[in-house]
N, C-alpha and C positions, 0 to 999 in steps of 0.2 A: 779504746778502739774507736775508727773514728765511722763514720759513715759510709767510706767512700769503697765503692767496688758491691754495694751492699745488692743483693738480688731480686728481683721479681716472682715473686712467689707464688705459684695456687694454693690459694686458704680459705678453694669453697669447702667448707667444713659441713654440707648440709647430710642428712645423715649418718654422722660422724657422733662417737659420744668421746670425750675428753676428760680428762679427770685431771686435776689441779692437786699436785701434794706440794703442801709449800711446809716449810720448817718455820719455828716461830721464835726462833734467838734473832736477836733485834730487830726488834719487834716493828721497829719504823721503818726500818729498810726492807723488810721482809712483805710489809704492809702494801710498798710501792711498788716490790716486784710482782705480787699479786695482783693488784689493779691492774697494772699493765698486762700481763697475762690474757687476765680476765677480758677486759677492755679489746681484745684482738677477737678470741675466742668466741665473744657474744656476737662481734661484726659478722665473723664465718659463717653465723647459723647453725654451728653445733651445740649439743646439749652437752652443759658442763657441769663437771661435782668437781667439788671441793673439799680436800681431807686433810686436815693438820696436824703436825707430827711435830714432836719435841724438836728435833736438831735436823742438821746434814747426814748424819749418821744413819739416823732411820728412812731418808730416802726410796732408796735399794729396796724394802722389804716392804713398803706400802703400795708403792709403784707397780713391782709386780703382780702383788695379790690385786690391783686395781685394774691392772690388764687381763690376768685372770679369769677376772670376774666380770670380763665384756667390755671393758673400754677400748676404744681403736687404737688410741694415744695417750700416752702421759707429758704433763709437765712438769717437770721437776724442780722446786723450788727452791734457796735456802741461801744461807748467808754464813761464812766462814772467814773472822776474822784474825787476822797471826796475832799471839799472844808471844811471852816470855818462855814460851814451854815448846817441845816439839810435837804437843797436840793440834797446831793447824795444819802440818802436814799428814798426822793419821787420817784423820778426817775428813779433810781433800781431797785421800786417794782411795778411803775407803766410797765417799761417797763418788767418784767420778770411775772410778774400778766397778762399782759395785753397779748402779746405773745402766754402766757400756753394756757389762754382763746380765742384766735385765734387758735390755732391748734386743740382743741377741739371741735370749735362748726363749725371747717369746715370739719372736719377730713382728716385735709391734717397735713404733718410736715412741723415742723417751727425749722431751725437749730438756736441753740440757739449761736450768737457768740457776746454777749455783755459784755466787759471787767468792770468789778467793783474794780477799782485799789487806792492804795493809794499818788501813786503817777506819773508821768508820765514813769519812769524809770521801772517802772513794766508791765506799757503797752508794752513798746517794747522791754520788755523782754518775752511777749505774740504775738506779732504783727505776726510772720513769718518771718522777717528780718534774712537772715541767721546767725548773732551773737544773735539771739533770742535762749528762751528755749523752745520756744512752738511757733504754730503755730495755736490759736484759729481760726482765720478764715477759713484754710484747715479744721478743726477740725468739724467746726459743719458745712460745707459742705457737709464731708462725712458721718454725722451723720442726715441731712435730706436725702439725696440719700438713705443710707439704709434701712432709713423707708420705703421713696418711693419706693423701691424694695418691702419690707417686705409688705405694703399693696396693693401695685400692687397682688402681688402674692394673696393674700386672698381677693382680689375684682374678681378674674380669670384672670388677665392678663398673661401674658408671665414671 
């Protein structure tokens, strides 16, 4: 994806709390989308936690109990690479199914930043790595922040 069309966003994050679940299969890729995340999230001024979970999989089930348990926003972290087997598509659609349906039935945002790639070379050509072309992680950082702005605002907040 390239840059262009990309939006202008509000990501005053200031009393916002954010919670970072990132999956930890490849570990270098996974590494840079967290940086990048991270890296957005600290600029907003929101208070961020960080929770780390085995795979894509587990997602869904961190995410919520983190919203839960008082977070405004989740970012959702993780890295699904297609193998020989037809376990990249479970996993892609459990965790992107599974996700939608956490930010729905808490009505919180869930930044969506789970790589579906064909190979490892296109992750961290996603990662944020500055020889990268994207930065998914910053990416759906900024893209739960501006929910959480946008339903702050129509819940009456600030």
């Amino acid at each position: 994806m390239s840059g262009e069309g990309l939006p202008t966003l509000d990501t005053d994050g200031t009393g916002l709390t954010v919670t970072i679940v990132s999956g930890l299969w490849h570990h270098r890729i996974a590494d840079g989308l967290l940086a990048g995340a991270h890296r957005v999230l600290d600029a907003s001024g929101a208070n961020v936690e960080i929770l780390q979970v085995a795979g894509s999989f587990e997602l869904p089930l961190v995410a919520k109990a983190a919203l839960e348990a008082g977070a405004d926003a989740v970012v959702a972290l993780g890295v699904i690479v297609r193998g020989e087997t037809p376990h990249f598509e479970f996993v892609a659609a459990a965790a992107t199914d599974g996700l939608t349906r956490v930010a729905l039935e808490t009505g919180k945002p869930v930044g969506f930043g789970v790589l579906t790639v064909e190979d490892e070379q296109q992750g961290l050509d996603r990662a944020g790595f500055p020889e990268s072309k994207e930065d998914v992680g910053g990416r759906a950082a900024e893209a739960a922040l501006a929910t959480a702005v946008v339903l702050r605002k129509l819940r009456g907040g600030v």
